[in-house]
MIMIKE-44505 format. One record per atom (N, C-alpha, C, O): residue in three letters; x, y, z. Coordinates in steps of 0.02 Angstrom, whole numbers, plus 50000, padded with zeros to 5 digits. Atoms other than C-alpha are relative to their C-alpha. Last residue first. Example, Ala and Ser with C-alpha at 12.3 -4.5 7.8 and 13.67 -1.06 7.14 Angstrom:
// MIMIKE-44505
ser499584994149997 ser506844994750357 ser499615005550037 ser499865011050045 ala500454994150000 ala506154977550390 ala500455006050000 ala500975005950033 
***
This chain:
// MIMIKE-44505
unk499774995349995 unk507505042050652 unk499675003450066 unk499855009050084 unk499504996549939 unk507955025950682 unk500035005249980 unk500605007049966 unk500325002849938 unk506515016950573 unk500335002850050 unk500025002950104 unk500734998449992 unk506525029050412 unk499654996150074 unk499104997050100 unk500194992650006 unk508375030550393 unk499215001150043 unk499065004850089 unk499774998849938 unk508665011150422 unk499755006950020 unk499445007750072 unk500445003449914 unk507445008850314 unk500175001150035 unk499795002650081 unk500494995249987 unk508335023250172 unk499304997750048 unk498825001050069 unk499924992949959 unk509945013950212 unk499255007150018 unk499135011350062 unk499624994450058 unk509294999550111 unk499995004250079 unk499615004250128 unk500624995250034 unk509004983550272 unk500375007449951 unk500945009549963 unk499784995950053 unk510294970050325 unk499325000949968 unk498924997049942 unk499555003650069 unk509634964950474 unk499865005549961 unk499535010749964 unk500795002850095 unk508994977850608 unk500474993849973 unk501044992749993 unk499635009550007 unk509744979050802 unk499444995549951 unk498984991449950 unk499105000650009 unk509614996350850 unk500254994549994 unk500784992150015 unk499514994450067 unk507844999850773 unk500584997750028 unk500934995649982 unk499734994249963 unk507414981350868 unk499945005549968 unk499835003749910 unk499454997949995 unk506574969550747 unk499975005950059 unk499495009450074 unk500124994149976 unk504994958750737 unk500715001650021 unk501044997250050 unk499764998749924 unk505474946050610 unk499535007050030 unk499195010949997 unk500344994649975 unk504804939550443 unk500374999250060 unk500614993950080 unk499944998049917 unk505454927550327 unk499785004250037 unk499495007949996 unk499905006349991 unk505214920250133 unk500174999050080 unk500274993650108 unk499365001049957 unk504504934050080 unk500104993350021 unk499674989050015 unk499444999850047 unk503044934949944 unk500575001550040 unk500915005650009 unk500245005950084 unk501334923850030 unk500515005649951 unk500315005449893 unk499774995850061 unk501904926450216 unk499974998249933 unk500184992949910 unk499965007050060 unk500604924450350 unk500275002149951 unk500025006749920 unk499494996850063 unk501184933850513 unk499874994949948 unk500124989249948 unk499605001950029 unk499964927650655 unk500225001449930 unk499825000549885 unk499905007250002 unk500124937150765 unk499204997349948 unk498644999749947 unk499354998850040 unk500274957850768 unk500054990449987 unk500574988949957 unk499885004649945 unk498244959250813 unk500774997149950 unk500754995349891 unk500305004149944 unk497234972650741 unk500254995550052 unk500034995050109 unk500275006250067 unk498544981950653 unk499654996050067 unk499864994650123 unk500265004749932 unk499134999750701 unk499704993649981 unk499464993249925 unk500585002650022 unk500015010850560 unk500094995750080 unk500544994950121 unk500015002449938 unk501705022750551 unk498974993950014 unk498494996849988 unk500615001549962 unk501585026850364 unk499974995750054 unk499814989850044 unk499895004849897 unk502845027150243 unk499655003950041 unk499655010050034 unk500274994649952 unk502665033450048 unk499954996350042 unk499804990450032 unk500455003249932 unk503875025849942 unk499825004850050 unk500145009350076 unk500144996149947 unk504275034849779 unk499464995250053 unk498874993650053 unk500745001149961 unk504815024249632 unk500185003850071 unk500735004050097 unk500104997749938 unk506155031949494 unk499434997750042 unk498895000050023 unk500534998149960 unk506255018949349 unk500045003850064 unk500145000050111 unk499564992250024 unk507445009949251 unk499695005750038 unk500135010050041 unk500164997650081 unk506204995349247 unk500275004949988 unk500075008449941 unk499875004750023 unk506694986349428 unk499924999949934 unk500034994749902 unk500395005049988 unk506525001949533 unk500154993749932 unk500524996349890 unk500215005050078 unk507555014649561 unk500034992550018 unk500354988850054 unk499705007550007 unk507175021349741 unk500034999649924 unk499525000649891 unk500075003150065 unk506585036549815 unk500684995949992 unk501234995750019 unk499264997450023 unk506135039550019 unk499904997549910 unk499424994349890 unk499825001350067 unk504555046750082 unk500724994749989 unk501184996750024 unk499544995750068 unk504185052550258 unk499964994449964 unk499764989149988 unk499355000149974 unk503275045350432 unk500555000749969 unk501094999949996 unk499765001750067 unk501365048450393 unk500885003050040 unk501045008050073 unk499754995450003 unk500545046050553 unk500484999149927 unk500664993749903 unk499834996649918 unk499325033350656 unk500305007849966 unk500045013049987 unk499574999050030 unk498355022550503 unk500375007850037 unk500125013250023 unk500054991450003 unk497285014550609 unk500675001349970 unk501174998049983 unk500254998449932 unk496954994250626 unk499645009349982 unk499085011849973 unk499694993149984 unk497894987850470 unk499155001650031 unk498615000150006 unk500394993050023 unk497474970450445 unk500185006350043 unk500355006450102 unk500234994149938 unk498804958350460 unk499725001049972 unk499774999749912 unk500775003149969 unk498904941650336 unk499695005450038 unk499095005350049 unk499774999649939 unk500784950150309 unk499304995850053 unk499244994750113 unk499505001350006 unk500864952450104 unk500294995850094 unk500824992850106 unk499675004950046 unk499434952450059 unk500464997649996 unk500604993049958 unk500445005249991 unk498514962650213 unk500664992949940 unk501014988249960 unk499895004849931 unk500034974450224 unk499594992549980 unk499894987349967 unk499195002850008 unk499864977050013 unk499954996750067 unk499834990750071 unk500085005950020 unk497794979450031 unk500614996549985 unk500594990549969 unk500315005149987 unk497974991850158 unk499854994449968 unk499664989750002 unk499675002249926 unk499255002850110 unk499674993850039 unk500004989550067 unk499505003250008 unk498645002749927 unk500354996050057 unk500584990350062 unk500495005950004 unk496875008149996 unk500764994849987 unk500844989450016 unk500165003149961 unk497975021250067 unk499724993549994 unk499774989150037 unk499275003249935 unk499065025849934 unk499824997050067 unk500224993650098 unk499674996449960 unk497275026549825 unk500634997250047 unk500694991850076 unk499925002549915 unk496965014649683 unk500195007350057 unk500625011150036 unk500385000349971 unk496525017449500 unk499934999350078 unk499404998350108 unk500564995850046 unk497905011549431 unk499344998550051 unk499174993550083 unk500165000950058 unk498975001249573 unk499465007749975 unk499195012250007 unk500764998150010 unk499955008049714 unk499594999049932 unk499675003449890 unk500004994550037 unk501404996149717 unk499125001750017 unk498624998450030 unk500305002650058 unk501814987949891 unk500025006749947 unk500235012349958 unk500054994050040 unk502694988050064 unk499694996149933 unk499674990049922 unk500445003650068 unk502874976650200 unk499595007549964 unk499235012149984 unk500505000049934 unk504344985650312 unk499534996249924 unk499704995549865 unk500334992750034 unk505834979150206 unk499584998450062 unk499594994050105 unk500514998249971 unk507574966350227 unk499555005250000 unk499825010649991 unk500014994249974 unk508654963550089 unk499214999550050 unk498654998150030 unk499525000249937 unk509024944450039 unk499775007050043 unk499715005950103 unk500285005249973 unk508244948349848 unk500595000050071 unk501145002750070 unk499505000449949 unk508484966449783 unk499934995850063 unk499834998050120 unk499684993050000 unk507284960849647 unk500345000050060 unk500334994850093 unk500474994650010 unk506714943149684 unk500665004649994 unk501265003650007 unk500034999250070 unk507754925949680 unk499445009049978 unk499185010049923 unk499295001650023 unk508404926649857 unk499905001349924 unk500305004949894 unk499655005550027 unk506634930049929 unk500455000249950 unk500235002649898 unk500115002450053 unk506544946850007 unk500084993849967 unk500684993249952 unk499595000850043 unk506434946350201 unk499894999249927 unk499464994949915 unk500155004550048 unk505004956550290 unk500634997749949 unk500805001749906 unk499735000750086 unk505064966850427 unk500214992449978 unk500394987450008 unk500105005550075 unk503884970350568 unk500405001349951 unk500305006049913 unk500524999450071 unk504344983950699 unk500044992149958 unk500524988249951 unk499745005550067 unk505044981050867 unk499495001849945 unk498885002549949 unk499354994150040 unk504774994551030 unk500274993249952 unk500754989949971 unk499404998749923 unk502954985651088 unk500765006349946 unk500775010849904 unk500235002149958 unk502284979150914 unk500335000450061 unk500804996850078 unk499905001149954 unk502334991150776 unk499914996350051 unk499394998550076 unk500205002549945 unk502034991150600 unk500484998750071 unk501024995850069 unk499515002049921 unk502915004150491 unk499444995550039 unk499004999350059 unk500265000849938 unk501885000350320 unk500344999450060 unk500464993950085 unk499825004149971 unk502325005950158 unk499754999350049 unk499295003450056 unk500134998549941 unk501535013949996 unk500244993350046 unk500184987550027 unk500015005449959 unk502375013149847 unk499755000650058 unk500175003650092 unk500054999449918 unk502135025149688 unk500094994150038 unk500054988950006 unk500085008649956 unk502955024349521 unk499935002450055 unk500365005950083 unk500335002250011 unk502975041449418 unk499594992550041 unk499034990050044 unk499765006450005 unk504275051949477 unk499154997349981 unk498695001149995 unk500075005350058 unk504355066049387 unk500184995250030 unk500704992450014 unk499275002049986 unk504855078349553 unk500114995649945 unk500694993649939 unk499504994750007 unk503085088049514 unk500874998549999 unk501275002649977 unk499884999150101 unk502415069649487 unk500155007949994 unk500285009349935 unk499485005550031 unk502905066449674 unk500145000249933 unk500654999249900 unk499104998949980 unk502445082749759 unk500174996149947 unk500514998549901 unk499914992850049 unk500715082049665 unk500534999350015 unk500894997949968 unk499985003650064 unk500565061449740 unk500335007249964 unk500835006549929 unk499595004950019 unk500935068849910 unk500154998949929 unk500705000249904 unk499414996950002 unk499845082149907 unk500694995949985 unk501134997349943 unk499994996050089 unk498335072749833 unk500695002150012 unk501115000449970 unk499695007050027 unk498705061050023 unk499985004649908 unk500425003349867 unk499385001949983 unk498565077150110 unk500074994849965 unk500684994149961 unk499974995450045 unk496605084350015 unk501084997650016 unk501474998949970 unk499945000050072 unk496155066250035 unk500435007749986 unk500775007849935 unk500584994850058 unk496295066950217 unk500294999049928 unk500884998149913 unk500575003050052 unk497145052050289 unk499555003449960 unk499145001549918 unk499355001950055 unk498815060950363 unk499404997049950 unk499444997749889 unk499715003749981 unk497565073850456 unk500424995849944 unk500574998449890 unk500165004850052 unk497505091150417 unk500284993250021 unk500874992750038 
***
């Protein structure tokens, strides 16, 4: 089964509202060479300063993939290429009291230049052994 089949992406979501979480996120490992893409929060946002891979909410009505692709795009100008391998979960409370479940996703993107950012205020391509300050469950999910 691949990571994009519908009957694997249902599984996901069943896992998640079997665990009651309700809030989904889908993320995006982009890769260019051995550095991934991450994204600084601006200072005045939710856990503002913290570095992320470009991630989003899955809206009503939306699949985690379509999510995956219309967050990168909005958040990174990229377009997502191929979506390569599903690379685990982690959970988070979220900014309403809230359990959210990020789903992560190794991905390929037409062309890693140029980075347009319309809700960070920075972008890098990073090492894994030489991140900024990122939650433990990035570090988790890029050096494992």
């Amino acid at each position: 089964m691949t990571v994009t089949s519908p009957d694997f992406l249902a599984g996901l979501v069943n896992g998640a509202q079997a665990d009651g979480i309700t809030g989904f996120v889908a993320g995006a490992v982009v890769n260019n060479g051995d550095r991934i893409l991450l994204l600084r929060r601006k200072p005045d946002d939710f856990m503002g300063g913290l570095w992320e891979i470009p991630s989003g909410k899955v809206e009503k009505g939306e699949t985690i993939l379509e999510a995956l692709h219309r967050e990168t795009t909005e958040e990174t100008g990229l377009t997502i290429e191929a979506v390569n391998d599903y690379v685990g979960h982690f959970d988070y409370a979220n900014s309403r009291g809230g359990t959210t479940r990020q789903f992560n996703f190794a991905v390929t993107v037409r062309t890693s230049e140029p980075v347009v950012l319309a809700e960070h205020d920075a972008h890098q391509w990073a090492h894994p052994g030489d991140l900024p300050p990122v939650s433990n469950a990035v570090r988790h999910l890029i050096t494992r």
